[in-house]
VEXBA-429626 format. One record per residue: residue number from 1; z, y, x of N, C-alpha, C in turn. Coordinates in nm, 2 decimals, padded with zeros to 4 digits. Atoms other than C-alpha are relative to their C-alpha. Example, Ala and Ser with C-alpha at 12.3 -4.5 7.8 and 13.67 -1.06 7.14 Angstrom:
% residues 2
+-----+--------+---------+--------+--------+----------+---------+--------+---------+--------+
: pos :   n.up : n.north : n.east :  ca.up : ca.north : ca.east :   c.up : c.north : c.east :
+-----+--------+---------+--------+--------+----------+---------+--------+---------+--------+
:   1 :  00.00 :  -00.12 :  00.09 :  00.78 :   -00.45 :   01.23 :  00.00 :   00.12 :  00.09 :
:   2 :  00.00 :  -00.11 : -00.09 :  00.71 :   -00.11 :   01.37 :  00.08 :   00.11 : -00.08 :
+-----+--------+---------+--------+--------+----------+---------+--------+---------+--------+
END
This chain:
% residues 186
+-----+--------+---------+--------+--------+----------+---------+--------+---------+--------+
: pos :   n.up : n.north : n.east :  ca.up : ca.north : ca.east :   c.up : c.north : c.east :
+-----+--------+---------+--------+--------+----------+---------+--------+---------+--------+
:   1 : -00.07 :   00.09 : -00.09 :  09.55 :    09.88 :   06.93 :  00.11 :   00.08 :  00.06 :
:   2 : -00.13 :  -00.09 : -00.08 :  09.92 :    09.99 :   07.06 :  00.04 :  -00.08 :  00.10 :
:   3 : -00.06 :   00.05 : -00.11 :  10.07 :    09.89 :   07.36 :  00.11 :   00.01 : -00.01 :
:   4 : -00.20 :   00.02 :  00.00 :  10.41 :    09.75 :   07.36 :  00.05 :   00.03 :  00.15 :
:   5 : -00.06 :  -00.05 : -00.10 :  10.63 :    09.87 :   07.55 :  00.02 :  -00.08 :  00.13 :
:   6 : -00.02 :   00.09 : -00.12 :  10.73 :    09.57 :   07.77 : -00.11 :   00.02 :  00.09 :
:   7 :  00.13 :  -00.06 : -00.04 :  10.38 :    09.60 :   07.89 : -00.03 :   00.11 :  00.08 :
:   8 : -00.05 :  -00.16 : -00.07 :  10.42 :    09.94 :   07.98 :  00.03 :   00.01 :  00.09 :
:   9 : -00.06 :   00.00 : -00.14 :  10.66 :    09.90 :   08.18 : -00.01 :  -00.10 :  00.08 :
:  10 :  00.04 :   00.11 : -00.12 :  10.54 :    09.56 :   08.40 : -00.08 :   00.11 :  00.00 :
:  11 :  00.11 :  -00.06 : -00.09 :  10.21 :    09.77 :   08.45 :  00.05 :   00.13 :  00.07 :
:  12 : -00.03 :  -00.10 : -00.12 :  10.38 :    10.13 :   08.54 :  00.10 :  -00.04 :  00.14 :
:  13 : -00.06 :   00.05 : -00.06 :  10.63 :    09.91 :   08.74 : -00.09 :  -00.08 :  00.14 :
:  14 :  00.08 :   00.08 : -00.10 :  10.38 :    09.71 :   08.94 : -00.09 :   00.10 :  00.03 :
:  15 :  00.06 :  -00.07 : -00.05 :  10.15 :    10.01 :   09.00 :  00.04 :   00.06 :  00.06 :
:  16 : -00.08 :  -00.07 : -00.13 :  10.43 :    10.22 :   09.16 :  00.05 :  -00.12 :  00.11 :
:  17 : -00.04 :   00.12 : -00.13 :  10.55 :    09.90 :   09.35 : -00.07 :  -00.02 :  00.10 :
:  18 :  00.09 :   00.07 : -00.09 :  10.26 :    09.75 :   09.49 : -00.02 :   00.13 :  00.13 :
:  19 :  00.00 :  -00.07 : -00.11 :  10.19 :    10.08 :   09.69 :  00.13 :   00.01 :  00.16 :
:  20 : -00.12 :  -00.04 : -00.07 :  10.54 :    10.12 :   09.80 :  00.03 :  -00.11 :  00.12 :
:  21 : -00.02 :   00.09 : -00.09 :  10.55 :    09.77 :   09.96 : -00.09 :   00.02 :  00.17 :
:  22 :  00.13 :  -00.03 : -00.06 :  10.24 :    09.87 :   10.17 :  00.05 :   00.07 :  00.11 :
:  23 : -00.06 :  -00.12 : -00.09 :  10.46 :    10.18 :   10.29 :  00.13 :  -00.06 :  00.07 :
:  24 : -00.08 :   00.10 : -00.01 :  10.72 :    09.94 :   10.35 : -00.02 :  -00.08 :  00.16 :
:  25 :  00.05 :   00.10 : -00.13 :  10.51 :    09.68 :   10.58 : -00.09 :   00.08 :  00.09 :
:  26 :  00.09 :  -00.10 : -00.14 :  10.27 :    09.97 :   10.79 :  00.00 :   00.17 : -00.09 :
:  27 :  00.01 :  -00.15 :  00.06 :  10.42 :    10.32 :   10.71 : -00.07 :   00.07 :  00.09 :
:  28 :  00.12 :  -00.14 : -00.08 :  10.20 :    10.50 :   10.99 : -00.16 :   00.00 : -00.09 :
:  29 :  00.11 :  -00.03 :  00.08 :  09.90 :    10.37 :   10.81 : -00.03 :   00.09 : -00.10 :
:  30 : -00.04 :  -00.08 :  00.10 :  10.04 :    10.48 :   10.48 :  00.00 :   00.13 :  00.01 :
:  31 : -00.02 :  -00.14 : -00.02 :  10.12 :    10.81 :   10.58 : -00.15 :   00.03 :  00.01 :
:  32 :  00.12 :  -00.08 : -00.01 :  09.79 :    10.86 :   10.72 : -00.08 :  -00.01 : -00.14 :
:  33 :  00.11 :  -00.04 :  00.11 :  09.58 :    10.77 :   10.40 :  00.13 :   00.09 : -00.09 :
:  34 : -00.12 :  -00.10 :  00.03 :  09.93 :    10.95 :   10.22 : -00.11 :   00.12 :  00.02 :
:  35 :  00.02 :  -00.13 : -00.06 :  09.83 :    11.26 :   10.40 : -00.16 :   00.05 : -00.07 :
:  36 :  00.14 :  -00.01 :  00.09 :  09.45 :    11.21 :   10.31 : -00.05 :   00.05 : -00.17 :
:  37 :  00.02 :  -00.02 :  00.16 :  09.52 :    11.23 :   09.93 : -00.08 :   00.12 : -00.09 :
:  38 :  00.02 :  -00.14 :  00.10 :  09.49 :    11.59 :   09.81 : -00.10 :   00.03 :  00.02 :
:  39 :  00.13 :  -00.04 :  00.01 :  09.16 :    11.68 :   09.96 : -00.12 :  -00.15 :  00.04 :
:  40 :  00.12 :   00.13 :  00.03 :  08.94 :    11.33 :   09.90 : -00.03 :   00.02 : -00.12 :
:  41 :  00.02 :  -00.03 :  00.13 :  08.69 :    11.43 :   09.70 : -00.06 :  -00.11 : -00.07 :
:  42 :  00.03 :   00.10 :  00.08 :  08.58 :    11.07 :   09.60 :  00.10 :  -00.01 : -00.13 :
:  43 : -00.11 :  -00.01 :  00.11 :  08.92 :    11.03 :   09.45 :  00.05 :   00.04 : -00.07 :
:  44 :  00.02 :  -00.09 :  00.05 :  08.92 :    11.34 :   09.35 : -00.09 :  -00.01 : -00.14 :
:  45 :  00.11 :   00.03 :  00.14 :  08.61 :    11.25 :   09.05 :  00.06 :  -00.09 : -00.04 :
:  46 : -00.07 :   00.11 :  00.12 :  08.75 :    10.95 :   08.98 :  00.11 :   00.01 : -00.06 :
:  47 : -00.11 :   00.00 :  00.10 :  09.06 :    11.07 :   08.88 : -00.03 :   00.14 : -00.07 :
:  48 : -00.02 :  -00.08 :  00.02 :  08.94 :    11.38 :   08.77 : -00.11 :  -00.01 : -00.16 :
:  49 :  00.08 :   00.11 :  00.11 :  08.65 :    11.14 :   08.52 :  00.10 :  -00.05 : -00.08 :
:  50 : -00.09 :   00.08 :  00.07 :  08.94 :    10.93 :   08.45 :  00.09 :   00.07 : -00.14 :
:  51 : -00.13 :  -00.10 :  00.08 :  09.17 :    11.20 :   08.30 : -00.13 :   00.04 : -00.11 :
:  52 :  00.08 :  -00.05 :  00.09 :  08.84 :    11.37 :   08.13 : -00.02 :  -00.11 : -00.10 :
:  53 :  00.06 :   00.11 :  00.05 :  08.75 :    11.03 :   07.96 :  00.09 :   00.00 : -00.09 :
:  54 : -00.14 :   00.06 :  00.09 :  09.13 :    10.94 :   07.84 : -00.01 :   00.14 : -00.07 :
:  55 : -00.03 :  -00.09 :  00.12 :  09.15 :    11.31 :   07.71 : -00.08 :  -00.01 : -00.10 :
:  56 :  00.15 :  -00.06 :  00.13 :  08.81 :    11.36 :   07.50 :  00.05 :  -00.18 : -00.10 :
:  57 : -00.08 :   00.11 :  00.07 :  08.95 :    10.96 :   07.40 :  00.11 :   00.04 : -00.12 :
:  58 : -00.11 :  -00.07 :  00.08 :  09.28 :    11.12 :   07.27 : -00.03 :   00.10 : -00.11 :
:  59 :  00.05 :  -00.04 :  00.10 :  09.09 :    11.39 :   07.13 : -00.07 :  -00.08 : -00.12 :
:  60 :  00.03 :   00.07 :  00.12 :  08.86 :    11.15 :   06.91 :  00.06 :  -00.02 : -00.08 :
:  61 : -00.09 :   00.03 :  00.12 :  09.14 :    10.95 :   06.77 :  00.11 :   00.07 : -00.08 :
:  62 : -00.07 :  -00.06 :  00.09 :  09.32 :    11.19 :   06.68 : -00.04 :   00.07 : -00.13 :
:  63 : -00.02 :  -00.01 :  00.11 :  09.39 :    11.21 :   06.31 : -00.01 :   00.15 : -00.10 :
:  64 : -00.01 :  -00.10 :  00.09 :  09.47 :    11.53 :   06.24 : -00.16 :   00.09 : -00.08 :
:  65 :  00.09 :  -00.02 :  00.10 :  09.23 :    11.68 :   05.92 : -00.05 :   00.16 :  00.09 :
:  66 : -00.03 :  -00.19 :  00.05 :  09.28 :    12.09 :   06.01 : -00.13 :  -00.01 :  00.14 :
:  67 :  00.08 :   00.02 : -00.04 :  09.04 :    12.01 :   06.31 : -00.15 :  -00.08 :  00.01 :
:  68 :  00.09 :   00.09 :  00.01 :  08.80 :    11.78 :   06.26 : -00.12 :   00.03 : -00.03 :
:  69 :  00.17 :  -00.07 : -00.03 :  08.51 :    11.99 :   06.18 : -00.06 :   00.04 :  00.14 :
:  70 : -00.07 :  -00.08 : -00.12 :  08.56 :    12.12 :   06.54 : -00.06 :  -00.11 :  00.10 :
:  71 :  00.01 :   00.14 : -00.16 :  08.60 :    11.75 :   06.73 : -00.13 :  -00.02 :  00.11 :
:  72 :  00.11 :   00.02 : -00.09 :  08.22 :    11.76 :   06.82 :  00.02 :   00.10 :  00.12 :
:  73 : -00.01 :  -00.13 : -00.06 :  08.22 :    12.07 :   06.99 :  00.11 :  -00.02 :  00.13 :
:  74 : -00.15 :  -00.08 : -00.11 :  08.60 :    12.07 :   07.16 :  00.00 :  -00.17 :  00.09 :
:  75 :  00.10 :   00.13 : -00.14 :  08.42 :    11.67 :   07.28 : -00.05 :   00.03 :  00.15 :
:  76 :  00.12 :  -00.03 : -00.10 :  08.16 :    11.81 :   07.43 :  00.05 :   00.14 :  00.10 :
:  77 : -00.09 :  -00.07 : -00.05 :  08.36 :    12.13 :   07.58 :  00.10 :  -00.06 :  00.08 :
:  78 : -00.11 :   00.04 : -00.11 :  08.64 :    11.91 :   07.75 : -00.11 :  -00.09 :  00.06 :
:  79 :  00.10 :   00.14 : -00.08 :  08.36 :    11.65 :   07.88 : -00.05 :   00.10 :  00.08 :
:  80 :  00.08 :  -00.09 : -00.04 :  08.19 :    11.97 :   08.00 :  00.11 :   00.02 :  00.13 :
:  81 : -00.12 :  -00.06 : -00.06 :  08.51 :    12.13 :   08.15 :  00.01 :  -00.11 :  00.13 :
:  82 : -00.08 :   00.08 : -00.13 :  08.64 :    11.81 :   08.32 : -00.13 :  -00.06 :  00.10 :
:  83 :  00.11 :   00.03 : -00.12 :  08.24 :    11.72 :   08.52 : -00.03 :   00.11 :  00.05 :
:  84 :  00.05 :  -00.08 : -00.13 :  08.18 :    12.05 :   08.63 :  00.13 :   00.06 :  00.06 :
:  85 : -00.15 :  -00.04 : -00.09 :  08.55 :    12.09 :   08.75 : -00.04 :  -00.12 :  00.11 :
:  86 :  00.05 :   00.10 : -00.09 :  08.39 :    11.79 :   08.97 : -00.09 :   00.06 :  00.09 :
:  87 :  00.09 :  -00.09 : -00.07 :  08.13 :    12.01 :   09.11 :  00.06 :   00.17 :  00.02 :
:  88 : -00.02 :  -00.12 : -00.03 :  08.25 :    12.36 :   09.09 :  00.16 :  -00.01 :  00.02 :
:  89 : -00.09 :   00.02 : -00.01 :  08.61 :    12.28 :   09.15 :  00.08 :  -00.06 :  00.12 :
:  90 :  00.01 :   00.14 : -00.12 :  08.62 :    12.06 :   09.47 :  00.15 :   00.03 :  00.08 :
:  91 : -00.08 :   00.03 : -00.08 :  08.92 :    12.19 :   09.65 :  00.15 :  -00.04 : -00.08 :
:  92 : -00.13 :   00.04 :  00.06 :  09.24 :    12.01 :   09.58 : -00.05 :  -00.11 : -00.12 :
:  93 :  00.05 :   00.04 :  00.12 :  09.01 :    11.82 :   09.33 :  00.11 :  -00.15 : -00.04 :
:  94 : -00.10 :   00.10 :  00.04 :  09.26 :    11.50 :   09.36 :  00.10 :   00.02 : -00.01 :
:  95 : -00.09 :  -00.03 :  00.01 :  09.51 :    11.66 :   09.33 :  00.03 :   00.06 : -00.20 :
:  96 :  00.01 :   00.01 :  00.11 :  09.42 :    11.79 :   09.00 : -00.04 :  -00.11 : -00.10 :
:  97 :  00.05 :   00.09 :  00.05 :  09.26 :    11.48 :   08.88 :  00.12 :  -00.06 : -00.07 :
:  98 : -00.13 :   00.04 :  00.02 :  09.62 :    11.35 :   08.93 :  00.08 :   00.06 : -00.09 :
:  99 : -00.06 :   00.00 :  00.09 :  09.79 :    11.56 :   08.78 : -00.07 :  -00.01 : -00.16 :
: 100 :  00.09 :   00.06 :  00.16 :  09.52 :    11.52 :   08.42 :  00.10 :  -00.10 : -00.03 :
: 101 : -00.01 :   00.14 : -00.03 :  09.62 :    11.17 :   08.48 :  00.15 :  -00.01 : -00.03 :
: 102 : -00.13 :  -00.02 :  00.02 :  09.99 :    11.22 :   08.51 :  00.03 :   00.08 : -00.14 :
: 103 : -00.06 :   00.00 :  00.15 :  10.00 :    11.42 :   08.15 :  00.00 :  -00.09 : -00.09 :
: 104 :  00.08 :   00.10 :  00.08 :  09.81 :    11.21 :   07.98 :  00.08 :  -00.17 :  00.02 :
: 105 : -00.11 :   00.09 :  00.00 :  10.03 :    10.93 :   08.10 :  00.13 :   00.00 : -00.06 :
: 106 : -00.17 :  -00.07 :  00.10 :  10.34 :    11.11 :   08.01 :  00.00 :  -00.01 : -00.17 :
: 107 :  00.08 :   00.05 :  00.16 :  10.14 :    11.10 :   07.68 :  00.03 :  -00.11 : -00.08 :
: 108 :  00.03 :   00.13 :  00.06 :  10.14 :    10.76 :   07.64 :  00.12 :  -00.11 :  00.05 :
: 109 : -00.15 :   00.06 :  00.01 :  10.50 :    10.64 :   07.79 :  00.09 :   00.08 : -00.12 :
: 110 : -00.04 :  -00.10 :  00.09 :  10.61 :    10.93 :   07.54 :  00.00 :  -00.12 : -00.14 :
: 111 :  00.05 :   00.06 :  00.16 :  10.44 :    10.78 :   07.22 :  00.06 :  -00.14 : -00.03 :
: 112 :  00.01 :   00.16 :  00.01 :  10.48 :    10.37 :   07.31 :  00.17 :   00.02 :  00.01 :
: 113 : -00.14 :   00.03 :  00.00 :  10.86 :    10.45 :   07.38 :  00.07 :   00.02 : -00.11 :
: 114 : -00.01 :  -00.06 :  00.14 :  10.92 :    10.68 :   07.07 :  00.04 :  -00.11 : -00.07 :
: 115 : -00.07 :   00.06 :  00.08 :  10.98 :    10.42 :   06.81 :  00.09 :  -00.10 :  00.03 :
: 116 : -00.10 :   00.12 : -00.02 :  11.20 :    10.17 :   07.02 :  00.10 :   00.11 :  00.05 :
: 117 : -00.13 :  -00.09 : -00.06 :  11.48 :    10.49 :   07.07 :  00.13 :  -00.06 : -00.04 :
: 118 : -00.15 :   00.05 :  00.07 :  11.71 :    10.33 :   06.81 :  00.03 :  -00.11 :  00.05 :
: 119 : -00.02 :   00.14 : -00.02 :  11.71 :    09.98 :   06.98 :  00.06 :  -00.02 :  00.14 :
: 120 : -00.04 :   00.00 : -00.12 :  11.81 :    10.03 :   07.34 : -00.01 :   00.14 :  00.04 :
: 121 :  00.02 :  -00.07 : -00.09 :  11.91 :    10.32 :   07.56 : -00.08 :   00.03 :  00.14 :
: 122 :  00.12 :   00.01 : -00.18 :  11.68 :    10.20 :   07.86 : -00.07 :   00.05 : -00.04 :
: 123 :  00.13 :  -00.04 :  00.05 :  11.38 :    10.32 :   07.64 :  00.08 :   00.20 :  00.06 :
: 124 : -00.05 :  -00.18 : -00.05 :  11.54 :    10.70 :   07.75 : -00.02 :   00.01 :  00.15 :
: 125 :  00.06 :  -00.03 : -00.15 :  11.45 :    10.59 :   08.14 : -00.09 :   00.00 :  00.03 :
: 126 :  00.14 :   00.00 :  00.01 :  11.09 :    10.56 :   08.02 : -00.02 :   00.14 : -00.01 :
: 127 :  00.04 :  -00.11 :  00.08 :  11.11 :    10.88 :   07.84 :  00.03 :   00.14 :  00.11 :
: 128 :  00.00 :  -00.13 : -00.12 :  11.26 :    11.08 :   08.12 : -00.05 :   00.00 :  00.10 :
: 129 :  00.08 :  -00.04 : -00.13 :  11.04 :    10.98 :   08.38 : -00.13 :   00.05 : -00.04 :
: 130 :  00.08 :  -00.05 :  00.03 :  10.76 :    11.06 :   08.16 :  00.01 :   00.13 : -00.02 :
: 131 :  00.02 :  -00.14 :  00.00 :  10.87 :    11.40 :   08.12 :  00.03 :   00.06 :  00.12 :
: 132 : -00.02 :   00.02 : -00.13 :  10.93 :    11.43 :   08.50 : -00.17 :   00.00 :  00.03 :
: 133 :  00.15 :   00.00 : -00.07 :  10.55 :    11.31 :   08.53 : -00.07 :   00.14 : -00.05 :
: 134 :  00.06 :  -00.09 :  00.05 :  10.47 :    11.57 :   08.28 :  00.01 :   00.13 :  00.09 :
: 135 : -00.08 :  -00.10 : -00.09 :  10.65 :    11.85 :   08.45 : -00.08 :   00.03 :  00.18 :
: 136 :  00.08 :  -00.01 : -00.15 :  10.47 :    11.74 :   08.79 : -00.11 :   00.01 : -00.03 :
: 137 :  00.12 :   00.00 :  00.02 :  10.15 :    11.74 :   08.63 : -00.06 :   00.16 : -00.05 :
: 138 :  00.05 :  -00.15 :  00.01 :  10.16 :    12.10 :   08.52 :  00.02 :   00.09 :  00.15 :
: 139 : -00.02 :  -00.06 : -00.10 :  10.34 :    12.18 :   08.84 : -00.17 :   00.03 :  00.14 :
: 140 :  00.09 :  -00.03 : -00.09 :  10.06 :    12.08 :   09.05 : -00.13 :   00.02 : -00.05 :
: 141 :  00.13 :  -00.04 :  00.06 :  09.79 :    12.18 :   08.78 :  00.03 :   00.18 :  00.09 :
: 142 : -00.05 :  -00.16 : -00.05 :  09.93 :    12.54 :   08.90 :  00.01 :   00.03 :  00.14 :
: 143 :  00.03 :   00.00 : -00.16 :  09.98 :    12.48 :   09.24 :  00.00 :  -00.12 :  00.10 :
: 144 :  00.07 :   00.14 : -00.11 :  09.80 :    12.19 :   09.42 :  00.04 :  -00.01 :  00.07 :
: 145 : -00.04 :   00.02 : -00.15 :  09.89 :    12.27 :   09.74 :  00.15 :   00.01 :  00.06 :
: 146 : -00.18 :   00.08 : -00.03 :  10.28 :    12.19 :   09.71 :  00.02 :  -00.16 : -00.04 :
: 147 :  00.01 :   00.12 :  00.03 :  10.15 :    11.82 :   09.62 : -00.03 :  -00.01 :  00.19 :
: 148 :  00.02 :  -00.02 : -00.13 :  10.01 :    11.85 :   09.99 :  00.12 :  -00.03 :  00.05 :
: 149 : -00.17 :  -00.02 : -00.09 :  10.38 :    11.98 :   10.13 :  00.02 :  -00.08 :  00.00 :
: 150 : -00.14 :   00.10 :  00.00 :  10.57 :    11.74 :   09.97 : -00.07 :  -00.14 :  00.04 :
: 151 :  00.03 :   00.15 : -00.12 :  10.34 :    11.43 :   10.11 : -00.01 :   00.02 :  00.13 :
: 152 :  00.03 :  -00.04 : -00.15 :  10.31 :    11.62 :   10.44 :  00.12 :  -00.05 :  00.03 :
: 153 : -00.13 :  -00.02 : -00.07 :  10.72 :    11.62 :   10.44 :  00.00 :  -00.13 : -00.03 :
: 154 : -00.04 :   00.14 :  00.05 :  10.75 :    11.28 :   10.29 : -00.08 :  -00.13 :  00.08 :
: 155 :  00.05 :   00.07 : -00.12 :  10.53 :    11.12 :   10.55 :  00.04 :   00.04 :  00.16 :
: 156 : -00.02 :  -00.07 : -00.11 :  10.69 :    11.34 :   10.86 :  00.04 :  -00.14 :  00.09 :
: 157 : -00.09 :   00.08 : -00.11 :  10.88 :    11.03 :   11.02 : -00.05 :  -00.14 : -00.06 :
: 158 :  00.04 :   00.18 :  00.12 :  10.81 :    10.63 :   10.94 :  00.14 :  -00.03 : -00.06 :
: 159 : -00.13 :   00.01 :  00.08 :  11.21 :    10.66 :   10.87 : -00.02 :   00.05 : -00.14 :
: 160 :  00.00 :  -00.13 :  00.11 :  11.12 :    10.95 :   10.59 : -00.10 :  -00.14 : -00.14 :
: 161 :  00.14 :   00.05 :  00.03 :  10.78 :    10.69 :   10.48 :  00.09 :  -00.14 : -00.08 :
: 162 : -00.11 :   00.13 :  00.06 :  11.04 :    10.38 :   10.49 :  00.08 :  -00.02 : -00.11 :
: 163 : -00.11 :  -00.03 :  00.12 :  11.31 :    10.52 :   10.27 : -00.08 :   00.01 : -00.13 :
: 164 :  00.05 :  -00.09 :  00.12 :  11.11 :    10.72 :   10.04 : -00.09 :  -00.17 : -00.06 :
: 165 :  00.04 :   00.10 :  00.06 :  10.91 :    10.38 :   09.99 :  00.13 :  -00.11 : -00.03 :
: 166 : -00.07 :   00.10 : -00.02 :  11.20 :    10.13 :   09.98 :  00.05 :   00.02 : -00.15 :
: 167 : -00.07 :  -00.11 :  00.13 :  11.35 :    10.42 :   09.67 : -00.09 :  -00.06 : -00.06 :
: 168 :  00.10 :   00.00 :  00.09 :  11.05 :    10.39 :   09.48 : -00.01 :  -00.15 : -00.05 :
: 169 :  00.04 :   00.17 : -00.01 :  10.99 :    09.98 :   09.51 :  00.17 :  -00.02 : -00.13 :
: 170 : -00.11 :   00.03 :  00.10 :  11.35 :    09.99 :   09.35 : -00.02 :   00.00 : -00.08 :
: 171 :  00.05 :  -00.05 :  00.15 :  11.25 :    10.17 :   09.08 : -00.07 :  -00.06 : -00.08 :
: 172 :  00.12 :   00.10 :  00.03 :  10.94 :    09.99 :   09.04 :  00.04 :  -00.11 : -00.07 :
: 173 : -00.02 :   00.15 :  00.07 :  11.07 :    09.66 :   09.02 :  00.12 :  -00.03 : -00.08 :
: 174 : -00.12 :   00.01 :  00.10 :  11.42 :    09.77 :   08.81 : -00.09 :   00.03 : -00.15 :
: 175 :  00.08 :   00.01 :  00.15 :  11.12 :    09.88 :   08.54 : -00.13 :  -00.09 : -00.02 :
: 176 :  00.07 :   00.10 :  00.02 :  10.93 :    09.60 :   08.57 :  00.11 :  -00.12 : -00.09 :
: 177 : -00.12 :   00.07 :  00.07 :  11.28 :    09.40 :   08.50 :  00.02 :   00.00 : -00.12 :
: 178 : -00.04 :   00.00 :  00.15 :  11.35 :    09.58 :   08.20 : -00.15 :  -00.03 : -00.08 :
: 179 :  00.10 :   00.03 :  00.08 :  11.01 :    09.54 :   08.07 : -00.05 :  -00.16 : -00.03 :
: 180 : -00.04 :   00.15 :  00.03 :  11.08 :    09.13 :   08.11 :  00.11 :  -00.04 : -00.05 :
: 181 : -00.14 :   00.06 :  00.10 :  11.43 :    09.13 :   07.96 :  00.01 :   00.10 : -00.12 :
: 182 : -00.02 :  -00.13 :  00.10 :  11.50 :    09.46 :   07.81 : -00.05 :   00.01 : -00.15 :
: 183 :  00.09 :  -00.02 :  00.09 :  11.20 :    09.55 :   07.64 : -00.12 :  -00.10 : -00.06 :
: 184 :  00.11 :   00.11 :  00.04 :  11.07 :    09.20 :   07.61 : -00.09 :  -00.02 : -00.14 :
: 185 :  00.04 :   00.00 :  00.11 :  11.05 :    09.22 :   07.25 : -00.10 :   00.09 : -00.07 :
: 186 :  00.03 :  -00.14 :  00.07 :  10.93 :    09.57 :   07.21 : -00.14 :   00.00 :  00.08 :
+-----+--------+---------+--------+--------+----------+---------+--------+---------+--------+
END
C-alpha cells in the first residue's frame, strides 16, 4: 500500500497546524508543556517505540536480496537497540525519539514525492522540508540539548510563542492547500 501524496500533505499539514493554533489561542500554556518536551520520559518511549517499530518495518519490507539472510538478526538488533535506549538511555529520551521519528518521516515524504517530480514544482516544497526534517533529526540525534535551546528561546515571550506559531499554521495550512488542489491527483 502507497500513500499518495495529497494525503501526505493534508495529514503533515494538519499535524503541524492543529498544534500551532493551540499556541495561537493560550501561548503561556504552550510554552509551558513546549518547554516540558525534551525531558518527558513518557513521550520520550512512545516516540522512541514509534521510531523503533516504523524502522525494523522499513527494514522488513525492504527488498533488497544482498541482505536478506541478515534481516532476522539486524530485526531483532534494532528492536533490541531502540527498547533498551528506553531504559538505559533516559535523558533527552524525547528528544531522540523525535528525532528517529523525524528521519524516518523524511523517509517517507522523500519516497511518496519522488515520482510526482515531473508533474509539479510544489512536490520540491515536500522534498525540501523533508530534508530540513532529516538534517534536524541527525542534528539533535547528536546533540539533544540544542532541541531544548531552541524551545527555551522560542517560548521566551508569548510575542516569540505567537509569531513562531502564527509562521507555522501558515505553512501548515498552505500544505494542506496544495494537498487539496495541487497534489489532488497524486
Amino acid at each position: 500500500m502507497t500513500l499518495k501524496l495529497s494525503t501526505l500533505a493534508i495529514l503533515l499539514g494538519l499535524g503541524m497546524g492543529l498544534p500551532q493554533v493551540y499556541g495561537i489561542a493560550r501561548p503561556q500554556q504552550f510554552a509551558a508543556r513546549v518547554r516540558q518536551f525534551p525531558r518527558n520520559l513518557p513521550v520520550g518511549v512512545f516516540l522512541m517505540l514509534l521510531g523503533t517499530a516504523w524502522f525494523v518495518w522499513n527494514v522488513h519490507i525492504e527488498p533488497v536480496a544482498d541482505f536478506a539472510s541478515y534481516k532476522p538478526a539486524m530485526i531483532l538488533g534494532f528492536s533490541a537497540v531502540g527498547i533498551l535506549s528506553c531504559v538505559f538511555v533516559q535523558d533527552f529520551l524525547a528528544v531522540r525519539g523525535l528525532a528517529v521519528v523525524l528521519l524516518l518521516l523524511a523517509k517517507l515524504m522523500v519516497d511518496t514525492g519522488r515520482p510526482h517530480l515531473g508533474q509539479t514544482h510544489w512536490v520540491l516544497l515536500i522534498q525540501t522540508w523533508a530534508y530540513l526534517l532529516a538534517m534536524a533529526g541527525i542534528w539533535f540525534t547528536v546533540t539533544p540539548w540544542r532541541l531544548r535551546d531552541l524551545l527555551y528561546w522560542g517560548t521566551a515571550t508569548e510575542t516569540r510563542v505567537r509569531a513562531g506559531s502564527t509562521v507555522r499554521l501558515a505553512f501548515a495550512a498552505f500544505v494542506v492547500l496544495l494537498g487539496l488542489t495541487v497534489f489532488r491527483a497524486m
